[in-house]
C-alpha positions in Angstrom: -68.5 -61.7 26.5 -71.0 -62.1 29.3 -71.9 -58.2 30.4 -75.8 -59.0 31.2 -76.9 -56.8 34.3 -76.1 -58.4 37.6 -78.3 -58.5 40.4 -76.4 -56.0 42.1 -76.4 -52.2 41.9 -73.1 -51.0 42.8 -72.9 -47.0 44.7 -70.2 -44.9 45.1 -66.9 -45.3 43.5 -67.7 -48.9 43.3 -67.7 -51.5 40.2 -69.0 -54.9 39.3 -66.8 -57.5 38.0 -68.1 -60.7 36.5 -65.3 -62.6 36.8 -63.8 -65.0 33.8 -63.9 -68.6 34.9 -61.6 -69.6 32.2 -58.5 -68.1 30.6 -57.1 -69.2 27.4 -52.8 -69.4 26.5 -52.7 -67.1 23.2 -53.0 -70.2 21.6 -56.2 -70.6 22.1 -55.7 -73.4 24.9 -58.1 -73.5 27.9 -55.7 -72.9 30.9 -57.5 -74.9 34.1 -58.4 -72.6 37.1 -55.8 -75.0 38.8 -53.2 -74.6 36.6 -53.2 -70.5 36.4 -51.3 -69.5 39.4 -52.1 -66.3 40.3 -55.2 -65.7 41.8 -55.8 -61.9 40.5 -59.2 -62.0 39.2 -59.9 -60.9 35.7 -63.2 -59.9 34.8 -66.0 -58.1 32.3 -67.0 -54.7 34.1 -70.8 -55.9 34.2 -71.9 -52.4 36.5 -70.3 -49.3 37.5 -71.4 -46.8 40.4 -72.2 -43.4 39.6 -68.6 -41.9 40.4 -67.3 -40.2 43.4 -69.4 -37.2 44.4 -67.3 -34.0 44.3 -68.0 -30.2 46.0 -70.2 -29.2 43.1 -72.9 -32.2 43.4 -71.6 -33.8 40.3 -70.1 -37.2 39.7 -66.3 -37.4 38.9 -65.7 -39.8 36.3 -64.3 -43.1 37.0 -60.9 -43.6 35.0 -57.5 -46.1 35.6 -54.4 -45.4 34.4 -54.1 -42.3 31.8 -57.0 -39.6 32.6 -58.7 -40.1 29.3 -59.3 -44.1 29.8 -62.7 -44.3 31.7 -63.9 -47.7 33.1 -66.9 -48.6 31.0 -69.0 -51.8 30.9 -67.6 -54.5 29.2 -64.3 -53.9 29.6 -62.0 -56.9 30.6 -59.9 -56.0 33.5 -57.7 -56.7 35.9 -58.6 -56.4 39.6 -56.6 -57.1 43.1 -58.7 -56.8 46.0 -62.3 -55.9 46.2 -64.9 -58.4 47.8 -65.9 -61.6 46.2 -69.7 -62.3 45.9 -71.8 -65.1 44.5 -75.3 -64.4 43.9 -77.4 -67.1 42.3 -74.3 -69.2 41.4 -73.2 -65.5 39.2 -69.4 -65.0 40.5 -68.8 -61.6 41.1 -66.7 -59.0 42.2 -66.9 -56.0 44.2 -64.1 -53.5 44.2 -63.3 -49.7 43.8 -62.0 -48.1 40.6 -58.9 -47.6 42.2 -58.6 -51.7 42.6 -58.3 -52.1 39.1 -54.7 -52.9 38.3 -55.8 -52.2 34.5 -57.8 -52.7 31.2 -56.8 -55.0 29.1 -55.9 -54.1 25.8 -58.4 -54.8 23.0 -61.5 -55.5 25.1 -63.3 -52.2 24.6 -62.6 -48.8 26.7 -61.5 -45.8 25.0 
């Protein structure tokens, strides 16, 4: 799992996505980029902005799905939308916690 820092600091509600260039069948067989279909990125959470400011000049935390499972780095999930960067051939992605469709199960998180 590739989670080094990324040249990029992201602000706001906003994440960093490193995204998986190859996906694997449960098999263990290497699926070709050409071959997988859907083009919903999946990715290792690499950085993660400092929340969404609320009334009280604190940081709410950033969470998907259930209100106890926080995004953290390193977890593998699955984005739609966002913005797609490449910085120094690194493939990343740019997206709000809210763009996260989910975290897939046994990749870290809570």
């Amino acid at each position: 799992m590739d989670i080094r820092k990324p040249k990029l600091q992201p602000t706001g509600d906003q994440i960093v996505v490193r995204v998986i260039k190859k996906h694997m069948s449960p098999g263990g067989v290497v699926i070709p980029e050409n071959a997988q279909g859907d083009d919903t990125p999946i990715g290792i959470v690499v950085a993660l902005g400092p929340g969404i400011m609320i009334k009280d000049g604190s940081f709410a935390p950033m969470v998907v799905g259930e209100a106890d499972q926080r995004i953290q780095i390193g977890d593998r999930v699955l984005i739609k939308g966002g913005h797609r960067l490449v910085i120094d051939g690194d493939e990343l992605h740019v997206a709000t916690y809210l763009e996260v469709l989910g975290v897939l199960s046994g990749t870290g998180g809570n």
